[in-house]
C-alpha positions as CSV (number, residue, x, y, z in Angstrom):
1,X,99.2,100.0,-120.4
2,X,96.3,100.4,-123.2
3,X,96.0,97.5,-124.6
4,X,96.6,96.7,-128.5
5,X,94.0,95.3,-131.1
6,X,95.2,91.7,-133.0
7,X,95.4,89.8,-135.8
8,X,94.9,86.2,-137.3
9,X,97.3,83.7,-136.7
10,X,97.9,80.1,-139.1
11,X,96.2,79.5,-142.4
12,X,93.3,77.3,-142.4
13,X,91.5,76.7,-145.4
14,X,88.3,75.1,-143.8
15,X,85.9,73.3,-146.1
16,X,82.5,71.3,-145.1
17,X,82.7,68.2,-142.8
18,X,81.7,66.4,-146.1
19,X,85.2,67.1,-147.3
20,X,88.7,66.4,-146.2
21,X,89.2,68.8,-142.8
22,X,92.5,70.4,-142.0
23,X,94.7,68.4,-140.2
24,X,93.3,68.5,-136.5
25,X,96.6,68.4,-134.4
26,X,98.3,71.6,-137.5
27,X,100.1,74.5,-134.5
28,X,100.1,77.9,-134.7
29,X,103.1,78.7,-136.0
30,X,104.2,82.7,-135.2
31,X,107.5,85.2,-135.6
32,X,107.9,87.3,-132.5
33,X,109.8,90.6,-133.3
34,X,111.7,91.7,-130.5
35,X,114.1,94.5,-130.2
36,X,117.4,92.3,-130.7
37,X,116.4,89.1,-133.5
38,X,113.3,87.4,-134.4
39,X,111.9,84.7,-132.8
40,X,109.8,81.7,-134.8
41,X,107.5,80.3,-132.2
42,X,105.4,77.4,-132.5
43,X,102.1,77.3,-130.4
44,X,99.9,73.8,-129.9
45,X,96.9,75.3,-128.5
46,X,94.0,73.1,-126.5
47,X,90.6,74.0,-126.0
48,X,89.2,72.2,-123.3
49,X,91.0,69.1,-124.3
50,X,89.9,69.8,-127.8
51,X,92.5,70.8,-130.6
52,X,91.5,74.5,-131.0
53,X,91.6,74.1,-135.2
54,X,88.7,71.2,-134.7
55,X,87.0,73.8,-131.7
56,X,86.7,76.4,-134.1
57,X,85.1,73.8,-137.1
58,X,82.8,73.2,-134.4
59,X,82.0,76.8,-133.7
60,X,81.4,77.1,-137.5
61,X,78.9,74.2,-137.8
62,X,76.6,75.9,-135.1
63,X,76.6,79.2,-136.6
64,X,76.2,77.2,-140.4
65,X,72.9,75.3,-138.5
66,X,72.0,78.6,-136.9
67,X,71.7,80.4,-140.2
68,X,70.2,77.1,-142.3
69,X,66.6,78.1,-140.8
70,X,64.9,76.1,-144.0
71,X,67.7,73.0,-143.0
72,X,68.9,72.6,-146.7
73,X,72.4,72.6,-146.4
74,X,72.6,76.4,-147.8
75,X,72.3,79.5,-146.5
76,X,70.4,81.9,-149.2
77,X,70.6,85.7,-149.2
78,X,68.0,86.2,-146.7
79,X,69.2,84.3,-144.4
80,X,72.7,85.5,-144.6
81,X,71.5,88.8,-143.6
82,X,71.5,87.5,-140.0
83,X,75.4,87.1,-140.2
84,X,76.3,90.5,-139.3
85,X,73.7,91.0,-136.0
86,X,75.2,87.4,-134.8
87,X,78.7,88.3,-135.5
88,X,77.7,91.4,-133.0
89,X,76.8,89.3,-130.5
90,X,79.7,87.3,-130.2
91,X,82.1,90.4,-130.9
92,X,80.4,92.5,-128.0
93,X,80.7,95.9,-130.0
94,X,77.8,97.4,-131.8
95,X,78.3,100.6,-133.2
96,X,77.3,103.7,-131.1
97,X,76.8,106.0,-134.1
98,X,75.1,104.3,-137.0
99,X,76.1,105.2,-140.6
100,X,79.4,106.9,-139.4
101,X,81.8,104.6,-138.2
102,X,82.1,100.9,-139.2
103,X,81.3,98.6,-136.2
104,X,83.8,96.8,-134.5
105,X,84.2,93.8,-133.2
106,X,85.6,92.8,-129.3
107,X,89.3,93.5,-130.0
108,X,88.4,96.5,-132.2
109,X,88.5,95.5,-135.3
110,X,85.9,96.6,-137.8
111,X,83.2,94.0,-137.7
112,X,83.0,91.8,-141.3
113,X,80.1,92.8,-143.5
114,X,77.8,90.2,-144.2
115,X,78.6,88.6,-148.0
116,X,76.4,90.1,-151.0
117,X,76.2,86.5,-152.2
118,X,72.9,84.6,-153.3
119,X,74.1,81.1,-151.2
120,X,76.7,80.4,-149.0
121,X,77.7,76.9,-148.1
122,X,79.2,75.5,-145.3
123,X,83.0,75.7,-146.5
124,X,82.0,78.9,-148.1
125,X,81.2,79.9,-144.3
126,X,83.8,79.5,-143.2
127,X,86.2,80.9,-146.0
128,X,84.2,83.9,-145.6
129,X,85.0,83.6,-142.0
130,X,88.6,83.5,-142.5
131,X,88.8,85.9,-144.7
132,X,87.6,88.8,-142.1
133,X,89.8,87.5,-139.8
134,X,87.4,85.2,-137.4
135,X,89.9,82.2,-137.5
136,X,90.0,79.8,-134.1
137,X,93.5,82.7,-133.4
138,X,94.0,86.5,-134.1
139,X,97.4,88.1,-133.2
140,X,97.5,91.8,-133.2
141,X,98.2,93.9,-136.3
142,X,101.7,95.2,-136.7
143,X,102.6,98.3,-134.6
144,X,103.4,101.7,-135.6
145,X,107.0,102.3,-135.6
146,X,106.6,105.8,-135.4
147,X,105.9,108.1,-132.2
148,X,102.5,109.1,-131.2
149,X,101.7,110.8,-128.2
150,X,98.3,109.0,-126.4
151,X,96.4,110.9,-123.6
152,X,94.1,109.7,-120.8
153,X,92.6,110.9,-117.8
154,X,94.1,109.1,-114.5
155,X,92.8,109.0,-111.4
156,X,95.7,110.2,-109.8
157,X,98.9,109.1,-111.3
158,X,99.6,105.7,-111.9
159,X,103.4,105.5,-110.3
160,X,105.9,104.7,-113.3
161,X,108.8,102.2,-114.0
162,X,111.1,105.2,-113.1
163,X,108.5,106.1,-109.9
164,X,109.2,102.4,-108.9
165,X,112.8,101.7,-109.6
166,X,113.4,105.1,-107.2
167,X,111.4,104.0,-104.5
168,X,112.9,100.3,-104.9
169,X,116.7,102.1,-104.7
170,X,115.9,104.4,-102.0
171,X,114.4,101.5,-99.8
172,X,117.0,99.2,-100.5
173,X,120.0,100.1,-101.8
174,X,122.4,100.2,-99.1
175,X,125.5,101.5,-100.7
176,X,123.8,103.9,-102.8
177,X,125.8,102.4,-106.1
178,X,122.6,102.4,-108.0
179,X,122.6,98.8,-108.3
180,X,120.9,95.6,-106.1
181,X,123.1,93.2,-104.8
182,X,121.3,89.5,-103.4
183,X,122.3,90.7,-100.1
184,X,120.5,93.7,-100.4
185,X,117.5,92.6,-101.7
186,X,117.6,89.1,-99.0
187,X,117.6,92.0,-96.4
188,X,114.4,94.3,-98.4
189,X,112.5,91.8,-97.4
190,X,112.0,92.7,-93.9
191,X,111.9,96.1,-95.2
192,X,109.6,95.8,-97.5
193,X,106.8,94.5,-95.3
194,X,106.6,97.4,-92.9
195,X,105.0,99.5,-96.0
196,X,102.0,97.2,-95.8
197,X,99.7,99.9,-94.0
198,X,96.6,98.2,-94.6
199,X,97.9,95.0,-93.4
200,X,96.7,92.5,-95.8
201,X,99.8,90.7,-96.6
202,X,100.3,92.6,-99.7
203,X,102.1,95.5,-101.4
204,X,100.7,98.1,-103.9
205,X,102.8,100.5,-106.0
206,X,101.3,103.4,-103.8
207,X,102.5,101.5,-100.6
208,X,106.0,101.2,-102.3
209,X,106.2,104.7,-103.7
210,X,104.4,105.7,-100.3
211,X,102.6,108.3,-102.4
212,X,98.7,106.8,-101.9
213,X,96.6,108.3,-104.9
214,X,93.4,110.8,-104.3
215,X,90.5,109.3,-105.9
216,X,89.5,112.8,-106.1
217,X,92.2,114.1,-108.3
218,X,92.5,113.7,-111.5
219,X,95.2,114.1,-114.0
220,X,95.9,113.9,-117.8
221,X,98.6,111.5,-118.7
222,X,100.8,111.4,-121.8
223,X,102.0,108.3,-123.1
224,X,104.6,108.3,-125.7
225,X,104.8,104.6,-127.6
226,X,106.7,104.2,-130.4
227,X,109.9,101.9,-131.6
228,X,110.7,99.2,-131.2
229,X,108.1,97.5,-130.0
230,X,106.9,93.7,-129.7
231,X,105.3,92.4,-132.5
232,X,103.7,89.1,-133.2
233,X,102.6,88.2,-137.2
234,X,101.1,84.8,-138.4
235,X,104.2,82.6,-140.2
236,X,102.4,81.3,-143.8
237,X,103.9,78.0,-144.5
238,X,102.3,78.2,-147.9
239,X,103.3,81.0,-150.7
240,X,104.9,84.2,-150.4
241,X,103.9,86.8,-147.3
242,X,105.0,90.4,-148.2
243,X,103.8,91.7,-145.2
244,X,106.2,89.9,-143.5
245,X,109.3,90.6,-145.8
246,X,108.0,94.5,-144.8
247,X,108.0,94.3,-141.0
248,X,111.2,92.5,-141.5
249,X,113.3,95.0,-143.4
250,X,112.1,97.6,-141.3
251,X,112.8,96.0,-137.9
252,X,116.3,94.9,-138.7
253,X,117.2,96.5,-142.4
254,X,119.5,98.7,-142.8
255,X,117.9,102.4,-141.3
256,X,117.8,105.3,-144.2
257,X,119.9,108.1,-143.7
258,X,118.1,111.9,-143.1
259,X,115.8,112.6,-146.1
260,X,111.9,113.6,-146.2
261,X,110.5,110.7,-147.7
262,X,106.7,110.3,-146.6
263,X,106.1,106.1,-146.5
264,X,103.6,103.8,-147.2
265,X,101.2,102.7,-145.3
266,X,99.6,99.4,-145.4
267,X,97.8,97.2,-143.2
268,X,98.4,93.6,-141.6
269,X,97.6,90.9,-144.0
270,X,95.5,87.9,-141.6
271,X,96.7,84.2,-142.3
272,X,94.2,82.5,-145.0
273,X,92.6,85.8,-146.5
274,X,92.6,89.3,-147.4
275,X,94.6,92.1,-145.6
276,X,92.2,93.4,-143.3
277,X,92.0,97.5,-142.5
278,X,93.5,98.8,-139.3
279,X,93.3,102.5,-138.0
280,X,95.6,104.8,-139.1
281,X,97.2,104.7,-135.6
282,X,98.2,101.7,-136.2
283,X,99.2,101.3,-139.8
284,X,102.6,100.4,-140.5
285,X,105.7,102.1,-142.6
286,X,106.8,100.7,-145.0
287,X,110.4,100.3,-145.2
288,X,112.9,101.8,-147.6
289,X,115.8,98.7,-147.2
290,X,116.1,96.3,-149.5
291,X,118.2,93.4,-147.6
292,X,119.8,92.2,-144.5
293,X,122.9,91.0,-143.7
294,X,123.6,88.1,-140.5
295,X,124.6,90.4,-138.4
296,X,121.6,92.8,-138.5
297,X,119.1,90.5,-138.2
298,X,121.2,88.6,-135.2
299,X,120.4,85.0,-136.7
300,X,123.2,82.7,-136.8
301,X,124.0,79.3,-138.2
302,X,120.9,76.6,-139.0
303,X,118.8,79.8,-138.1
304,X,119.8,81.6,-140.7
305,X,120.6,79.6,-143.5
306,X,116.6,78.3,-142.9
307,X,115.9,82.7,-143.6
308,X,119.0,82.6,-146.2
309,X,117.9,80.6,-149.6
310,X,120.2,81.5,-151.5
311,X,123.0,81.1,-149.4
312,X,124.6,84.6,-150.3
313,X,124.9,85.7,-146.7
314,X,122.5,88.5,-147.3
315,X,117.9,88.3,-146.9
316,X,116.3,90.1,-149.7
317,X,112.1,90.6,-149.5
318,X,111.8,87.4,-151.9
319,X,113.4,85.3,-149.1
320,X,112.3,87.2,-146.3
321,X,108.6,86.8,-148.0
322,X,109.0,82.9,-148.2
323,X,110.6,82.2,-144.6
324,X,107.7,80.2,-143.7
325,X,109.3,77.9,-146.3
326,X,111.9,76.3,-144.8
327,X,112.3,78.4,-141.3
328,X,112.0,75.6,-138.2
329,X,110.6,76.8,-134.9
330,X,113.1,77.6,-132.2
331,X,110.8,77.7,-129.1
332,X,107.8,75.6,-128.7
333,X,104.5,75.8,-126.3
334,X,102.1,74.0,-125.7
335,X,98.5,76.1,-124.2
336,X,95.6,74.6,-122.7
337,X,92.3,76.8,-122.4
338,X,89.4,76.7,-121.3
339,X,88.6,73.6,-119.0
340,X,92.2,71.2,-118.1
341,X,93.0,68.9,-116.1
342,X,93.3,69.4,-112.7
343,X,96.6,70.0,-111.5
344,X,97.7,70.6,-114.6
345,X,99.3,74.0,-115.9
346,X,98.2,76.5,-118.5
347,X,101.7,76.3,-120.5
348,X,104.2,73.7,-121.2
349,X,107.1,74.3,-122.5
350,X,107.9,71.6,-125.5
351,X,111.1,72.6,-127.2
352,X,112.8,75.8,-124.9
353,X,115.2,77.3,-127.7
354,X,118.9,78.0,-127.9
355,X,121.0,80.9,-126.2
356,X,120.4,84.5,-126.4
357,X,116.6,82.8,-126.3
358,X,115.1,81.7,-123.0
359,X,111.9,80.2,-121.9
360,X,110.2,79.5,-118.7
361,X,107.4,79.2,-116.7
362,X,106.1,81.4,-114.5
363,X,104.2,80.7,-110.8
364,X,100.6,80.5,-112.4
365,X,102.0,78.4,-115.0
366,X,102.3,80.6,-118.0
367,X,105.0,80.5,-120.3
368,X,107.9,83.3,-120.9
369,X,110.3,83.8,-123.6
370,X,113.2,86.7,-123.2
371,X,115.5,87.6,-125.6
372,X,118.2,90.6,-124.9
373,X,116.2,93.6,-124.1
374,X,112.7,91.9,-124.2
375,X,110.4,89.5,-122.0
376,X,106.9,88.1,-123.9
377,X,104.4,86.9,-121.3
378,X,102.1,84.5,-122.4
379,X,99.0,84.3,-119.9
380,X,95.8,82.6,-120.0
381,X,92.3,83.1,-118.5
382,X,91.7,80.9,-115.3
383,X,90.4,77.7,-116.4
384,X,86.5,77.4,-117.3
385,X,84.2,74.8,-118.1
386,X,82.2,75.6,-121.6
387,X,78.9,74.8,-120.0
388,X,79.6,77.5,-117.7
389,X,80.2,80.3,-121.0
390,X,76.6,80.5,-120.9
391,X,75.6,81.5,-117.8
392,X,78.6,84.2,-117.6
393,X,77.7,85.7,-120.8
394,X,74.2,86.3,-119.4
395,X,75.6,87.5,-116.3
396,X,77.3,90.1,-118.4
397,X,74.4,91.2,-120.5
398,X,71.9,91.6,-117.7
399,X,74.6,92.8,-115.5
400,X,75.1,95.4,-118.4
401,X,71.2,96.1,-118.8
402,X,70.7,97.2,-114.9
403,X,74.0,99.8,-115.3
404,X,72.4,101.1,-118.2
405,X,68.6,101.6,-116.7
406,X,69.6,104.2,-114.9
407,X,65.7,105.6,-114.2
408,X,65.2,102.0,-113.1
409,X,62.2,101.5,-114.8
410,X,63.1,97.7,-115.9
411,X,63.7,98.5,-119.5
412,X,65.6,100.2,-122.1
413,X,64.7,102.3,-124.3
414,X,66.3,103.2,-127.9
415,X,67.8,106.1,-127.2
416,X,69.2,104.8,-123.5
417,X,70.9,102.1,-125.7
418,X,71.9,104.2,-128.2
419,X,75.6,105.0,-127.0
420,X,76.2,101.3,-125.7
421,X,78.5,98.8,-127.3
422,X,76.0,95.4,-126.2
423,X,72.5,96.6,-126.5
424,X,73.0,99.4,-129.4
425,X,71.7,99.0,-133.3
426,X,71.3,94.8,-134.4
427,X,71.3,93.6,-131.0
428,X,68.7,96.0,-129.8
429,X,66.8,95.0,-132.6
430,X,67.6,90.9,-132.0
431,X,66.6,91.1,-128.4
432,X,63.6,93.6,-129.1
433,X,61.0,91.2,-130.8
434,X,57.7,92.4,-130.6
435,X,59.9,95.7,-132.2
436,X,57.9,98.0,-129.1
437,X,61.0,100.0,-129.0
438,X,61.4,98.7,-125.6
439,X,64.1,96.0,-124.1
440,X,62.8,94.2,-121.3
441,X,65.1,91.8,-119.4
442,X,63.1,89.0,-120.3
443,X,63.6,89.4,-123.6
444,X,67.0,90.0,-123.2
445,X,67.2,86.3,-121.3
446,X,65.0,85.0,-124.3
447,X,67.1,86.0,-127.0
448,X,70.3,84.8,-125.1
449,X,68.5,81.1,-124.9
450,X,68.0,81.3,-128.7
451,X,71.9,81.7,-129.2
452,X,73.3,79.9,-126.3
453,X,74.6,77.4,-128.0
454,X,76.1,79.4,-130.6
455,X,77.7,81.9,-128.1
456,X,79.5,78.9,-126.0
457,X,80.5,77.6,-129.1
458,X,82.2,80.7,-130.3
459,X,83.8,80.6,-126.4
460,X,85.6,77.6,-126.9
461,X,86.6,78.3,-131.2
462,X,87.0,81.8,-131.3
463,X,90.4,83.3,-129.6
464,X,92.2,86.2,-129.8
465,X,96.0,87.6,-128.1
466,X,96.0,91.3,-126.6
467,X,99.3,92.3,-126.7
468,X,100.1,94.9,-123.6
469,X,103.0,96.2,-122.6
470,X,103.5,95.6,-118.5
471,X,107.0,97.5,-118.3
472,X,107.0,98.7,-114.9
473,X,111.3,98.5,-113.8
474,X,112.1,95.7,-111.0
475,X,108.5,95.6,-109.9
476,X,107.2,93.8,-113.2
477,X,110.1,90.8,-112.3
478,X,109.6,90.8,-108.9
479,X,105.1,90.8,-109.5
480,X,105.4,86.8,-111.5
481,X,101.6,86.3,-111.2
482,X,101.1,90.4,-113.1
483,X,98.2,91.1,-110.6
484,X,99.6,94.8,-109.6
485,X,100.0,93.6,-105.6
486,X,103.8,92.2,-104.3
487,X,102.7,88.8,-102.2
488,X,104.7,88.1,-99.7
489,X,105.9,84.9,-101.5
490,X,106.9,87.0,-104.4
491,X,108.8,89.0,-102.2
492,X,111.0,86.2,-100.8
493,X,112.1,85.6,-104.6
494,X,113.5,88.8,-105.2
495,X,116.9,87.9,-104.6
496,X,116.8,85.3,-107.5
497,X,116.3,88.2,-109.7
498,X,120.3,88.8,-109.3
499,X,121.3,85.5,-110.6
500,X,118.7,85.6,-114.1
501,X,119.4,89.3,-114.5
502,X,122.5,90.7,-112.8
503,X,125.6,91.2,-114.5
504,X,129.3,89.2,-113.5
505,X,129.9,91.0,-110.6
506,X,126.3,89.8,-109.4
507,X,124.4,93.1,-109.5
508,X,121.3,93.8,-111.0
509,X,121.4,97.2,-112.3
510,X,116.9,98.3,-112.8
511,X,117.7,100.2,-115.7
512,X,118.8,97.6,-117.5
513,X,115.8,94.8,-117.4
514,X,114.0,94.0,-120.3
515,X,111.2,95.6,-121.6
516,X,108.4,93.3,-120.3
517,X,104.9,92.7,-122.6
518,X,102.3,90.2,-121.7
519,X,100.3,87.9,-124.8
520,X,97.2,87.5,-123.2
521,X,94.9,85.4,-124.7
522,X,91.1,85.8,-124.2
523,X,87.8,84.8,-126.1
524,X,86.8,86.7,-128.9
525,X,83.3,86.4,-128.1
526,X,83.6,88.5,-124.9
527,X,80.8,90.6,-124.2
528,X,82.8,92.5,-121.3
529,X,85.4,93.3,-123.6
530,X,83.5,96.1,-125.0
531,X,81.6,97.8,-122.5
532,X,85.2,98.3,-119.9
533,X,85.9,101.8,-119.5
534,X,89.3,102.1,-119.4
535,X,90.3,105.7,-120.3
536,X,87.7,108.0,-118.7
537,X,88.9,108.2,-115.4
538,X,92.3,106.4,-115.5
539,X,93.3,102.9,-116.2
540,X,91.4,99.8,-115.3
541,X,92.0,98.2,-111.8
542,X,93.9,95.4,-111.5
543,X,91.1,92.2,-111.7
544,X,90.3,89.9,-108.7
545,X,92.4,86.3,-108.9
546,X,90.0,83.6,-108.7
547,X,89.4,81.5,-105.5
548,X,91.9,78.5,-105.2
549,X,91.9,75.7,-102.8
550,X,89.6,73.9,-100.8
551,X,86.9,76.3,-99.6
552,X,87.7,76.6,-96.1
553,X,90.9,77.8,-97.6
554,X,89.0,80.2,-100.0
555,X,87.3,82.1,-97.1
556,X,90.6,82.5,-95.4
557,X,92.3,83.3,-98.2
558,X,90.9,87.5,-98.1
559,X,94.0,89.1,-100.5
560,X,93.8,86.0,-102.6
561,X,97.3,85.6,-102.9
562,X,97.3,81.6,-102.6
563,X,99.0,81.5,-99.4
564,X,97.4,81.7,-96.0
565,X,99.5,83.8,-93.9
566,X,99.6,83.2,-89.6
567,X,97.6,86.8,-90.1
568,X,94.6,85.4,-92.3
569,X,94.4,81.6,-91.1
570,X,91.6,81.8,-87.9
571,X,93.1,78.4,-86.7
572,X,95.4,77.9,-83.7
573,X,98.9,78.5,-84.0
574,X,99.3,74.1,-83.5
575,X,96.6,74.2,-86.3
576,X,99.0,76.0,-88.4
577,X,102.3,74.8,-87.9
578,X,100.6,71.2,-88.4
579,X,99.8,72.9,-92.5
580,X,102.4,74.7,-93.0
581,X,104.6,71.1,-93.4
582,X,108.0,73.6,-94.9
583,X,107.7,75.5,-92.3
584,X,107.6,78.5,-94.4
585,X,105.5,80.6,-92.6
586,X,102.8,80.3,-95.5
587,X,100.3,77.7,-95.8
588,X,100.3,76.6,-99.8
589,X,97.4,75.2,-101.4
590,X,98.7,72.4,-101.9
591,X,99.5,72.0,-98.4
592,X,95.8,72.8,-97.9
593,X,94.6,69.9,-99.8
594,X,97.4,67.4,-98.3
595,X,99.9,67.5,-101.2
């Protein structure tokens, strides 16, 4: 699914190191929307073993010291000028069409404008900061209740929740009754595995849907998104948050009856600043209703009397507007990025909430939360060391430069790097130093030295969620690590599916799973984000998990599923019984390493 742009997450009112600094270990505090209640979630959010809020201080002091080029403590109107080609560096996005569209920064939003201010301290910088949305969190801007009707090109079609679910019924369905029993799906195992006709342990959606894609057709797809939707907005624990009391009322409030009323539009409102623009696309209606009652907005008990001030059984905008007041989180998660320890997972799940609310962890670690009708993913990037930010952002950039050179004449020139979202407008002008009009690759290496620090320190402070919607029927609960491919692992778990999702007479019927969306989090300054194609010819392929284990194990290990199957290990059958110490026909990685 196209992914979705975000916004900011909890206030922070930063001010210079000279001062008093926000409370280092202050969460992220959230409200989830889902189709059936809201859900308040607290996030406590690590990077690299570093509180993210005191990351993010530290991402402000390097671009502060970055701008200072006289070193006295303030950055003067000449120097501020530099804000808004640095701020394009670490967003990714330069503008293909100077003068007509505002740029934009990695996760599309349009890139701050650099202040019209004669100085600008250090807790100014990062106010300003704040203010267009370039806090250490952005969550995405509130969806569009109403239809619209997106088109692409595919490379083939992309088989559908419905294309799966058939295929899944037809294959395994033995009495026809339209719904999976655990016998059933014990037994689609075996079945299952004869569709792997390349034979590498693994199972696409073409191999289920035994329909294999042409890469030399190509179709236009039309995808129809509309209500309701997941939605994640920043909770304000300080003052009143109308923008919240809005998405609130419309969500669960009371729906008008017929009429032609056109509604407002406004835009998401970022934690510690101004509301920041959003396309049209994805403004949001306002709604018409005024309050709601417990049994709309599905809150019961301490939950509700924590929305309901009051006390008169009913949420008007005032209350709805001050939730952040006095509403306690119900689920809480804990999130390492970046660099963790080893052995250690991405998530943990602190406080796990209260029925119809669940929470869990995945295989890879991440943390879950369902509600009826709805599953919210939370996954994170594979764990990195900062020092390393540098050298992949190069890698990126010059990776970039040799696509674009397509005459292979070791440079670029202006109008080959006109149309590009990395080298086009301030950045071909930051990297192009003698101003020849010409970008070299060495200068493209020199100018990345120059801002190293700056861009690994924006890595490790600057993050953003990409909210995505993953609904694809059964095969989204049976896939738990989302890499497109059924391992054969995640195939011996199908029959658990029955138990969390089947109804009394143990049956899971597909058309009545959740709705699954994945909150992936990412660095905002991520050169790649910008330059992916992912509409021209179809959506993007699924990405390459990273090598685990010890490395003999990674050379093995060619689907890079975690497990060494009999059919990948090059051993001796002694050799592999001896590893495989459950005797599951799978040798783990921790297995590999002795565990």
């Amino acid at each position: 699914m196209r992914s979705v742009n975000l916004v900011a997450l909890f206030a922070l009112v930063a001010v210079p190191r000279t001062e008093a600094a926000a409370p280092a270990a202050e969460p992220f505090d959230i409200v989830y929307l889902s189709q059936s209640r809201p859900v308040i979630v607290r996030l406590k959010i690590d990077s690299s073993g570093q509180p993210l809020r005191e990351a993010w201080h530290a991402f402000v002091d390097a671009l502060f010291d970055r701008l200072d080029a006289d070193k006295n403590g303030i950055v003067d109107e000449k120097e501020a000028k530099k804000l808004k080609t640095l701020l394009s560096l670490l967003g990714g996005q330069n503008n293909p069409q100077q003068g007509r569209q505002p740029q934009r920064m990695g996760n599309g939003q349009p890139m701050p404008r650099p202040p019209e201010i004669t100085s600008l301290t250090r807790g100014e910088l990062a106010d300003y900061l704040l203010k267009h949305d370039l806090g250490p969190l952005r969550l995405p801007p509130p969806y569009n209740p109403q239809p619209q009707m997106n088109g692409f090109f595919s490379r083939g079609r992309q088989p559908s929740a419905e294309d799966l679910d058939k295929a899944f019924l037809d294959l395994l369905d033995a009495n026809k009754d339209g719904k999976f029993s655990a016998a059933e799906l014990e037994a689609g195992i075996a079945i299952l595995a004869k569709l792997d006709a390349d034979e590498n342990d693994l199972l696409s959606m073409d191999e289920i849907t035994r329909q294999p894609r042409s890469p030399f057709f190509f179709d236009q797809v039309m995808q129809q998104r509309g209500s309701p939707v997941a939605e994640l907005l920043p909770l304000s624990r300080k003052g009143a948050d109308s923008v919240l009391a809005k998405r609130l009322l419309a969500r669960y409030g009371p729906k008008p009856r017929g009429g032609n009323q056109q509604p407002t539009l406004y835009s998401a409102s970022p934690f510690g600043g101004s509301a920041v623009p959003v396309p049209p696309s994805n403004a949001v209606r306002e709604s018409t209703a005024r309050k709601i009652t417990k049994k709309e907005i599905n809150l019961t008990g301490a939950l509700f009397a924590g929305f309901d001030q009051d006390g008169d059984g009913e949420l008007d905008a005032e209350e709805l507007a001050r939730v952040g007041q006095t509403a306690v989180p119900e689920v809480e998660i804990a999130v390492r990025l970046g660099l963790r320890p080893r052995g250690t997972n991405p998530a943990e799940v602190r406080r796990g909430g209260a029925a119809p609310v669940k929470t869990a962890l995945d295989a890879a670690g991440d943390a879950s939360i369902e509600v009826p009708g709805f599953c919210l993913d939370f996954k994170t990037p594979p764990a990195m060391n900062p020092r390393d930010a540098k050298a992949s952002i190069r890698a990126r950039y010059l990776e970039r430069f040799k696509t674009i050179d397509r005459d292979m004449n070791g440079y670029l020139t202006r109008d080959e790097a006109q149309s590009d979202a990395l080298f086009n407008g301030d950045a071909f002008a930051f990297f192009d130093k003698n101003n020849d009009g010409l970008l070299y690759e060495s200068e493209i290496g020199a100018g990345l030295d120059e801002v190293g620090d700056l861009l690994a320190a924006a890595v490790s402070g600057l993050w953003l969620i990409e909210l995505n919607e993953t609904s694809l029927g059964l095969f989204s609960f049976i896939d738990t690590d989302r890499d497109s491919r059924l391992s054969v692992r995640e195939l011996r778990a199908m029959p658990q599916l029955v138990a969390r999702f089947g109804n009394k007479e143990g049956l899971l019927d597909p058309t009545k799973l959740p709705r699954r969306f994945e909150a992936r989090l990412a660095p905002t300054a991520d050169p790649g984000r910008g330059t992916q194609v992912q509409a021209r010819f179809g959506m993007p392929e699924s990405p390459t998990p990273s090598p685990v284990g010890p490395r003999w194990f990674q050379k093995m290990d060619r689907n890079r599923d975690g497990d060494l199957s009999r059919r990948e290990f090059l051993g001796s059958d002694a050799d592999f019984r001896k590893l495989d110490s459950n005797g599951d026909g799978l040798i783990s990685v921790e297995e590999a390493e002795g565990k």
